[in-house]
N, C-alpha and C positions, 0 to 999 in steps of 0.2 A: 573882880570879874574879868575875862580874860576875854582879850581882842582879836582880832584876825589881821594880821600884819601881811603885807603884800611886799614880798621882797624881790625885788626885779636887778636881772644883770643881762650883760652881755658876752655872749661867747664869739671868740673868734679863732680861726683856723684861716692860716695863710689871705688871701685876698676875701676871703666868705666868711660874714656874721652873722649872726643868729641872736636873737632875745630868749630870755628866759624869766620864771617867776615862778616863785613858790609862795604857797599862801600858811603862815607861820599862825597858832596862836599862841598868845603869850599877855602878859600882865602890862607888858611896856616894852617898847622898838628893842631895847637896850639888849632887853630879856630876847625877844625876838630872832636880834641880829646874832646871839652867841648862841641860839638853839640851833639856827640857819648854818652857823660854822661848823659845829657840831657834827651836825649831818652830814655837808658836804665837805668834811676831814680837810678845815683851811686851819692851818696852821699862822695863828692871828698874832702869836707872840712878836713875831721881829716887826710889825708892823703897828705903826706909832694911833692912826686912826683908821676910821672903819672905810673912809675913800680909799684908801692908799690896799686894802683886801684885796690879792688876785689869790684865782688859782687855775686847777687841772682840772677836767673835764676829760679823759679821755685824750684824744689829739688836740682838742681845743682848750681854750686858754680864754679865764673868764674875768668880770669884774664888773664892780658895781657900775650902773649909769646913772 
């Protein structure tokens, strides 16, 4: 049965932050968090764990809190 995953970041642009969160469903976080990248085109390979995830937003610049 699939869950609804709450996956929250934060974006940032020069001095101004902003929150974000998408509400994911999936089987398990794991499942969740690679649907999450998926979507937002994070390119997860050079990056060893899922804290260490930034990316692009437009002018802003995001990552997990």
């Amino acid at each position: 049965m699939e869950k609804t995953f709450a996956i929250a970041y934060k974006l940032r642009y020069s001095e101004t932050s902003d929150w974000g969160r998408e509400y994911i469903k999936a089987y398990n976080e794991e499942q969740a968090l690679k649907s999450f990248a998926k979507i937002k085109k994070i390119p997860t390979r050079k990056f060893k764990a899922v804290n260490e995830w930034h990316w692009e937003e437009g002018v802003w610049s995001a990552e997990f809190c």
